[in-house]
ROKOL-189307 format. One record per atom (N, C-alpha, C): residue number from 1; residue in three letters; atom name; z, x, y. Coordinates in Angstrom, 1 decimal, m for minus. Layout:
NUM | ala | CA | Z | X | Y
...
# end
This chain:
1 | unk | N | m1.3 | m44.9 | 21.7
1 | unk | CA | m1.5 | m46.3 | 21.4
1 | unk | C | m2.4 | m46.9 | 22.5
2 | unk | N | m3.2 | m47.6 | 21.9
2 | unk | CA | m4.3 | m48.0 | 22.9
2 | unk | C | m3.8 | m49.5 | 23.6
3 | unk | N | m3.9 | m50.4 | 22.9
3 | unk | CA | m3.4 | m51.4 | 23.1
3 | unk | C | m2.6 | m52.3 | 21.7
4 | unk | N | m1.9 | m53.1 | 21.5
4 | unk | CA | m1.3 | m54.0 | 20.4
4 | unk | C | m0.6 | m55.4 | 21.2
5 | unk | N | m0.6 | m56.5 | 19.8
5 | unk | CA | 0.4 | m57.5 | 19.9
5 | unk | C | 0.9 | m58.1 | 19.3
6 | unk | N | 2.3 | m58.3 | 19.4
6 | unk | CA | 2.8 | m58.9 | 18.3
6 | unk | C | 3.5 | m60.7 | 18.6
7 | unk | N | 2.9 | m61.5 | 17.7
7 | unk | CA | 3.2 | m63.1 | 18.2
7 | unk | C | 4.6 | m63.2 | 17.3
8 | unk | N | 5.5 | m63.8 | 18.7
8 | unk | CA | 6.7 | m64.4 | 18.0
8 | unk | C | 7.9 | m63.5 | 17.6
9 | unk | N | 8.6 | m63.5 | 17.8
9 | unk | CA | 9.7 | m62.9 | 17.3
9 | unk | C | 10.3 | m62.3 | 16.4
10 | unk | N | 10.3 | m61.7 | 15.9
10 | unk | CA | 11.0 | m61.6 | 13.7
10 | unk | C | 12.2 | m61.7 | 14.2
11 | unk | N | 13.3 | m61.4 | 13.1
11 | unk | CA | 14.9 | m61.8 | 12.8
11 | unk | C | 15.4 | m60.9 | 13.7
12 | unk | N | 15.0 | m60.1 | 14.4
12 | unk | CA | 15.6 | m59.4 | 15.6
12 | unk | C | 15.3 | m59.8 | 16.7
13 | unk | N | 14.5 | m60.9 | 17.4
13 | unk | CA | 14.2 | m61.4 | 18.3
13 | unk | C | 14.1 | m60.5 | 19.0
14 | unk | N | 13.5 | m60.7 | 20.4
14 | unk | CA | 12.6 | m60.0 | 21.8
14 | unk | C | 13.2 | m58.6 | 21.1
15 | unk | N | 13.9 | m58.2 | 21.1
15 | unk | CA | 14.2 | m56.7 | 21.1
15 | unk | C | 13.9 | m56.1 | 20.0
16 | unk | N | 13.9 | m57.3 | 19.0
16 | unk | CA | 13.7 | m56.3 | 17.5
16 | unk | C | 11.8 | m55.9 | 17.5
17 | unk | N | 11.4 | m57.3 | 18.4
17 | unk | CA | 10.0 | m57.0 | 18.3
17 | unk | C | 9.6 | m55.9 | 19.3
18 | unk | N | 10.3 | m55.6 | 20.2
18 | unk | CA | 10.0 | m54.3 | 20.9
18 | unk | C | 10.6 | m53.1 | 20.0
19 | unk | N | 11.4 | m52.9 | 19.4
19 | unk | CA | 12.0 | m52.0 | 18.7
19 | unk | C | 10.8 | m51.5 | 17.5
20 | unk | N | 10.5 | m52.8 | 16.9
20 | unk | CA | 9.1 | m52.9 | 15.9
20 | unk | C | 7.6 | m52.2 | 16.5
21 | unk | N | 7.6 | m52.8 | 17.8
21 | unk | CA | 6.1 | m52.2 | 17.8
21 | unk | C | 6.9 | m50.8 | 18.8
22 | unk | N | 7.4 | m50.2 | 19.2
22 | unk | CA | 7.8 | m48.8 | 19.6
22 | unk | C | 7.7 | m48.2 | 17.9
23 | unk | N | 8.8 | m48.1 | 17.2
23 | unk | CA | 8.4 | m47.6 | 16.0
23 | unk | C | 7.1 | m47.3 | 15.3
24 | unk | N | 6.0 | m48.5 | 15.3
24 | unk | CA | 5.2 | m48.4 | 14.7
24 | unk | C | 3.8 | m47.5 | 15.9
25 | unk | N | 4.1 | m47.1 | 17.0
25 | unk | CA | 3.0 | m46.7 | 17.9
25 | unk | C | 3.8 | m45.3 | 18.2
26 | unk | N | 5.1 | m44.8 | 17.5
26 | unk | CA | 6.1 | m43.4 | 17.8
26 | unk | C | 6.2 | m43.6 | 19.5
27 | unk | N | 6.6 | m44.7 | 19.7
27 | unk | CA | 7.1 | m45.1 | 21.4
27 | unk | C | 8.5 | m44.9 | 21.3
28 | unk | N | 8.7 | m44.3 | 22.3
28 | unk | CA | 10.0 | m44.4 | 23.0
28 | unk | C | 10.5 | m45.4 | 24.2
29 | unk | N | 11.0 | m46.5 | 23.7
29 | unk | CA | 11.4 | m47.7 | 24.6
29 | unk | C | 12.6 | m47.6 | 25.5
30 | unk | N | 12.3 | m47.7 | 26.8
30 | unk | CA | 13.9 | m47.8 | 27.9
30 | unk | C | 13.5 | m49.5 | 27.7
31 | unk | N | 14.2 | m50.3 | 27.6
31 | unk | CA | 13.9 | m51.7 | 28.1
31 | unk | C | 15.6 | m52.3 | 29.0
32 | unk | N | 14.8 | m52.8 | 30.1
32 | unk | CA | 16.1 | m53.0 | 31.3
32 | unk | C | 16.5 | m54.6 | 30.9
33 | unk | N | 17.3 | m55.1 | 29.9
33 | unk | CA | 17.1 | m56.0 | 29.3
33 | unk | C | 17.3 | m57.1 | 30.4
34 | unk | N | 18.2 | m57.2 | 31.3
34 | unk | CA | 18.3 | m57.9 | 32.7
34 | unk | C | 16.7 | m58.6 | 33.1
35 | unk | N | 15.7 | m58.0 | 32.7
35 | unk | CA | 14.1 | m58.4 | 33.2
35 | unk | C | 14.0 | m59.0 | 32.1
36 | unk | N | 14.4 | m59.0 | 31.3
36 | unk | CA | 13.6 | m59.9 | 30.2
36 | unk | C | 14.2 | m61.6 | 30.3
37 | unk | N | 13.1 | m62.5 | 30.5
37 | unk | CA | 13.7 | m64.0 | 31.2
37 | unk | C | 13.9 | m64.7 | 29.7
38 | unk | N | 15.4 | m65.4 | 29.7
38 | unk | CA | 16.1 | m66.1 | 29.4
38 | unk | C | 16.4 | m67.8 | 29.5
39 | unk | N | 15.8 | m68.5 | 29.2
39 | unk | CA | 15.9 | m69.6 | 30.5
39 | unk | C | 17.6 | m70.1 | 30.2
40 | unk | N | 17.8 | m70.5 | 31.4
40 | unk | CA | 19.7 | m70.5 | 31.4
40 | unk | C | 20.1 | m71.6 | 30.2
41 | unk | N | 19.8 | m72.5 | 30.2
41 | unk | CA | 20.4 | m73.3 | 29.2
41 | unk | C | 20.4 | m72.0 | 27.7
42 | unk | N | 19.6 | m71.6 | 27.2
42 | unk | CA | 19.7 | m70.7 | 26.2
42 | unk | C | 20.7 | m69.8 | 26.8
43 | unk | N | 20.7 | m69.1 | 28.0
43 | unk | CA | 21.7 | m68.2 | 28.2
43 | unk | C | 23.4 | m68.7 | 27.6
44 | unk | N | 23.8 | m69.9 | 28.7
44 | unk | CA | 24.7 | m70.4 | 28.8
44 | unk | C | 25.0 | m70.7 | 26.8
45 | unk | N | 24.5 | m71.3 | 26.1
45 | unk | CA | 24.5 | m71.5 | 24.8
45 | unk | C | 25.1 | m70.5 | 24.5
46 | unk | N | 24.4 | m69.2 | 24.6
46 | unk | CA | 24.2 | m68.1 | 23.3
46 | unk | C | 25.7 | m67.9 | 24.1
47 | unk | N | 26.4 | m67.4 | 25.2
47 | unk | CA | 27.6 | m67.3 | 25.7
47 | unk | C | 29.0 | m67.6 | 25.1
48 | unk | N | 28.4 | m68.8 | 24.9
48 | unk | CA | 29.6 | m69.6 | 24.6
48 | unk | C | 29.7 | m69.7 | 22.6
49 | unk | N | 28.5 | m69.3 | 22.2
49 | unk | CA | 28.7 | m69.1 | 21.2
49 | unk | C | 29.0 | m67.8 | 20.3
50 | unk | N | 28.9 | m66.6 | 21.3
50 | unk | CA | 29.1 | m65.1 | 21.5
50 | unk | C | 27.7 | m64.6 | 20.7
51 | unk | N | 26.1 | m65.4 | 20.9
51 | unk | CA | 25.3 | m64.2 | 20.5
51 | unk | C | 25.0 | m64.0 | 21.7
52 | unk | N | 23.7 | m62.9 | 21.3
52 | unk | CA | 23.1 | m61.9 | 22.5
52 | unk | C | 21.5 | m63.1 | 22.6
53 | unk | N | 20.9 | m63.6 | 23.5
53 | unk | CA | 19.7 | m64.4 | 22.9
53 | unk | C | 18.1 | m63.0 | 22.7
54 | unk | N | 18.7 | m62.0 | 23.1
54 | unk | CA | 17.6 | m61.1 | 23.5
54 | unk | C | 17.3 | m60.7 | 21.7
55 | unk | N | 18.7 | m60.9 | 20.9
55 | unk | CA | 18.5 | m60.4 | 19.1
55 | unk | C | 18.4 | m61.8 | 18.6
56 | unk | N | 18.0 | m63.0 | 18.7
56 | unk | CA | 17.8 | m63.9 | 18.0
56 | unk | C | 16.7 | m64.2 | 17.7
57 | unk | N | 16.4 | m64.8 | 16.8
57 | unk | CA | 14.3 | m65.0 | 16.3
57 | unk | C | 14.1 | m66.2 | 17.3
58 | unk | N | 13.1 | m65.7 | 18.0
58 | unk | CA | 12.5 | m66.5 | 19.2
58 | unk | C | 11.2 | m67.0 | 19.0
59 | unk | N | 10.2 | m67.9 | 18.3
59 | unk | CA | 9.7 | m68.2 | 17.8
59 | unk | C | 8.9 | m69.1 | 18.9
60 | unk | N | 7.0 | m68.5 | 19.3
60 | unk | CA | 6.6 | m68.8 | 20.4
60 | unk | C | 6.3 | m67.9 | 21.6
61 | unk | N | 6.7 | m66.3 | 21.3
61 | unk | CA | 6.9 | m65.6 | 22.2
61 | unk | C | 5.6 | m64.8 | 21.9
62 | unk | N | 5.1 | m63.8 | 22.7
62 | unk | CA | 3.9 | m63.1 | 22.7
62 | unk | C | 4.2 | m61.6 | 23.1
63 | unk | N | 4.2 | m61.1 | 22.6
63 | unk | CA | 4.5 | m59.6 | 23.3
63 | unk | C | 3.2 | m58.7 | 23.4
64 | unk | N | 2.9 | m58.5 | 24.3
64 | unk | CA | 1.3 | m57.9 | 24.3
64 | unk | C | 1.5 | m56.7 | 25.1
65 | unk | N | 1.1 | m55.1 | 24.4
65 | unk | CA | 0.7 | m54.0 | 25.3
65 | unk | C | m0.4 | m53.3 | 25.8
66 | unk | N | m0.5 | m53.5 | 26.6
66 | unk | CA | m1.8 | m53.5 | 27.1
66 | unk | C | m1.6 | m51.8 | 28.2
67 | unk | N | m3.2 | m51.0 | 28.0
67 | unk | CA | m2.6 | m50.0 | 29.3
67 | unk | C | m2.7 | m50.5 | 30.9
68 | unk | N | m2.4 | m49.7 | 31.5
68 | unk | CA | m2.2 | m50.2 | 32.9
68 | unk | C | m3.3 | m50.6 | 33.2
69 | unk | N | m4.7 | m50.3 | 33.2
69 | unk | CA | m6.0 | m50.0 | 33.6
69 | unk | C | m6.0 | m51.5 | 33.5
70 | unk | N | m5.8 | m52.1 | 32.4
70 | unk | CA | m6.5 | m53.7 | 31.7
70 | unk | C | m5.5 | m54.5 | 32.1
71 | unk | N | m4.1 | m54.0 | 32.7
71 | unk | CA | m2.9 | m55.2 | 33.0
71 | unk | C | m3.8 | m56.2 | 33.9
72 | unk | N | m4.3 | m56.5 | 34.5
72 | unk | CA | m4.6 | m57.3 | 35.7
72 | unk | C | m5.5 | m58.1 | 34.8
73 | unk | N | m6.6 | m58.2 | 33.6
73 | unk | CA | m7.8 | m58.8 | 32.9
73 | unk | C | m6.8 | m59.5 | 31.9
74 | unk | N | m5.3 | m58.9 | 31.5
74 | unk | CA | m4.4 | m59.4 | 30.3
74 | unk | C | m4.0 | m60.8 | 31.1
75 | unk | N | m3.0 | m60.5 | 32.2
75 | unk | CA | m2.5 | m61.3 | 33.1
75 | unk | C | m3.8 | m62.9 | 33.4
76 | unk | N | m5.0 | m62.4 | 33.7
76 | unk | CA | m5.6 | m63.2 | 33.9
76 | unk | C | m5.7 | m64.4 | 32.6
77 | unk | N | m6.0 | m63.6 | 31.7
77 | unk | CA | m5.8 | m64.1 | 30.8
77 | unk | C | m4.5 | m65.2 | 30.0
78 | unk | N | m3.6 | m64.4 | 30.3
78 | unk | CA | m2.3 | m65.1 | 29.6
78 | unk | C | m1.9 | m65.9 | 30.4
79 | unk | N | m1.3 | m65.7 | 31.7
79 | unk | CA | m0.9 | m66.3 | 33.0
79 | unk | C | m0.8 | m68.1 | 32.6
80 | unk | N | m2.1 | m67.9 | 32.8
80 | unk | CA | m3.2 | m70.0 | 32.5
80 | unk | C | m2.2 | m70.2 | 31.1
81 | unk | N | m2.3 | m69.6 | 30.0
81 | unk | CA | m1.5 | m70.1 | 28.9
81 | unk | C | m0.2 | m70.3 | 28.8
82 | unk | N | 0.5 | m70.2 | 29.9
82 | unk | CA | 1.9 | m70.1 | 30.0
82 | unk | C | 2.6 | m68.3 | 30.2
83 | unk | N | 1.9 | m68.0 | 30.5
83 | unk | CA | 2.3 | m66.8 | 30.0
83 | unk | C | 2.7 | m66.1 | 31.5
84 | unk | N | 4.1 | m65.4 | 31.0
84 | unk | CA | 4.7 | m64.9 | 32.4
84 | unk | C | 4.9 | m63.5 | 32.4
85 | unk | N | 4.9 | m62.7 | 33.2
85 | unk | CA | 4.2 | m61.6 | 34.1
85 | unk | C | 5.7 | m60.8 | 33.6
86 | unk | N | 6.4 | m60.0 | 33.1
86 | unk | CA | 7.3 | m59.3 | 32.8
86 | unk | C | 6.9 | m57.8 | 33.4
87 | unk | N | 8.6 | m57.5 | 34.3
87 | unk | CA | 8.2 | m56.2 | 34.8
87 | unk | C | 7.8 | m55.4 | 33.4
88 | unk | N | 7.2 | m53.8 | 34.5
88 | unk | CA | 7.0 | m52.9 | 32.9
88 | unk | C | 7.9 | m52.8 | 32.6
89 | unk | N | 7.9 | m52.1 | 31.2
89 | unk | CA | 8.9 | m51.7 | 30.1
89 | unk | C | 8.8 | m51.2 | 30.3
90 | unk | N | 9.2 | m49.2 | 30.1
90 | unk | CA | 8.3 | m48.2 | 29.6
90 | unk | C | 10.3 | m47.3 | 28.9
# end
């Protein structure tokens, strides 16, 4: 897999979309779900309501894989757009 991106979340949210593009590139995903940011008021919510917010449709999100070579040109890129710097996945 050279590079891919997928905008937005489907009905599996953050994870389903990483579950989605691993499947479709035959990836094998460890993801340390603890790194993936939450902002607390959605934490606290999903808590008290007993979901997970990492499987909910998250609608706005960007997931972009990029190889290591090009992370620093991606970042430059996204950064300015709101876009925050997530440890690796692998």
């Amino acid at each position: 897999m050279e590079r891919c991106m997928a905008w937005g979340a489907p009905e599996g949210g953050d994870i389903g979309s990483l579950a989605v593009t691993g499947t479709a590139n035959a990836l094998e995903l460890r993801i340390e779900e603890d790194c993936l940011p939450v902002a607390e008021p959605v934490r606290r919510t999903c808590e008290l309501l007993g979901f997970d917010p990492l499987h909910l449709a998250n609608e706005g999100r960007l997931l972009a894989v990029v190889p290591e070579a090009d992370r620093e040109l991606a970042m430059e890129v996204l950064v300015p757009l709101s876009g925050e710097l997530l440890p690796r996945i692998c």
